[in-house]
C-alpha positions as CSV (number, residue, x, y, z in Angstrom):
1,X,-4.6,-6.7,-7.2
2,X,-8.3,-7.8,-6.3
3,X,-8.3,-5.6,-3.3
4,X,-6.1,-2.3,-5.0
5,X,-9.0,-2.5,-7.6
6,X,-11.9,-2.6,-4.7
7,X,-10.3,0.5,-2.6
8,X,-9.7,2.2,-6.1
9,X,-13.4,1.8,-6.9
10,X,-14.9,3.1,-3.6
11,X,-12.3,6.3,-3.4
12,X,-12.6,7.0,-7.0
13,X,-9.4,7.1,-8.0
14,X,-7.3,4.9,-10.3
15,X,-5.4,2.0,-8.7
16,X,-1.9,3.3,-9.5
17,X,-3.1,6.7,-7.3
18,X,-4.4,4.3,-4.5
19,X,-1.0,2.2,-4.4
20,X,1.3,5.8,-4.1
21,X,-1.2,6.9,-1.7
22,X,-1.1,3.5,0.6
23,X,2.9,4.3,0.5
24,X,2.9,8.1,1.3
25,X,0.9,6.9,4.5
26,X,3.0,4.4,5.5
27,X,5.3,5.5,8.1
28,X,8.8,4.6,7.0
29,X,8.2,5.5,3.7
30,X,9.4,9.0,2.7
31,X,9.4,9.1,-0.8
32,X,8.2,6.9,-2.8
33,X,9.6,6.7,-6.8
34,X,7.3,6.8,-9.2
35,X,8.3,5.7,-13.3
36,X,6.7,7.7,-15.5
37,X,6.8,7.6,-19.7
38,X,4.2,10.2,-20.4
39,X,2.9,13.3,-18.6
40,X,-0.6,11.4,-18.9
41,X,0.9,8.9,-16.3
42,X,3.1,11.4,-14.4
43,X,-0.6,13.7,-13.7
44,X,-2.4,10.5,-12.7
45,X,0.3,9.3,-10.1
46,X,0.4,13.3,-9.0
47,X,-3.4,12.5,-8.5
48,X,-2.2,10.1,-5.6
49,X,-1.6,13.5,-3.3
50,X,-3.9,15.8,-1.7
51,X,-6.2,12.7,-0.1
52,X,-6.2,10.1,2.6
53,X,-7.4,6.4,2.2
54,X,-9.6,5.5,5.5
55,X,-8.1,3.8,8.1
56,X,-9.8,0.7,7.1
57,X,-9.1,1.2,3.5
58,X,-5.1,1.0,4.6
59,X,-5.9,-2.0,6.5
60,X,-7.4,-4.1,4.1
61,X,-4.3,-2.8,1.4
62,X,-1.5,-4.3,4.4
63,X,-3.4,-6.8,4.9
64,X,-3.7,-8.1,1.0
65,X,0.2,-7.4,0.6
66,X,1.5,-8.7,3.5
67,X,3.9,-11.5,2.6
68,X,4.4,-14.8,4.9
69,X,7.5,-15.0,7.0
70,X,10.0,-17.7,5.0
71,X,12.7,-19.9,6.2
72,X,15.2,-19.1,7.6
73,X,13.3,-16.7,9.5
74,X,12.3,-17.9,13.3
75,X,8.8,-18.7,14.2
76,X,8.8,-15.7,16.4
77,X,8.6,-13.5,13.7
78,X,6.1,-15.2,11.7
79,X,4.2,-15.6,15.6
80,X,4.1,-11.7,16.0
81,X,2.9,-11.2,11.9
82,X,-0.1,-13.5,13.1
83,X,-0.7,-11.4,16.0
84,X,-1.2,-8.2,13.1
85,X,2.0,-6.3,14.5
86,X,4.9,-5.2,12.2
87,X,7.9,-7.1,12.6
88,X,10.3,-4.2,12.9
């Protein structure tokens, strides 16, 4: 949360329009959901499109929800998430 609050503060946007925008950029994402009560919330996620976070901006948002491979998972896996690639 530490880090969604950081990249929110230097883009200027809230955190909830930071997290959308991090998953329209990801590549297997198509279509994120987004859970709305009010139209208050439903403009401020819609305030998610219509920008890019920087390069380095996505990074450090993979990087701070990137989740350790578990048992019973093999240590190749968990060997090529060390190395910084996807395990596809």
């Amino acid at each position: 949360m530490d880090e969604l609050v950081a990249v929110a503060e230097e883009a200027e946007k809230t955190p909830a329009q930071v997290a959308i925008n991090w998953l329209l950029q990801k590549p297997g994402v198509t279509a994120p959901i987004i859970g709305t009560r009010t139209m208050e919330q439903l403009e401020n996620n819609l305030g998610a499109a219509g920008w890019s976070l920087t390069a380095e901006q996505m990074e450090r948002l993979d990087r701070a929800s990137a989740l350790p491979v578990s048992y019973p998972y093999d240590a190749a896996a968990e060997n090529q998430q060390r190395a910084g690639r996807d395990y596809e």
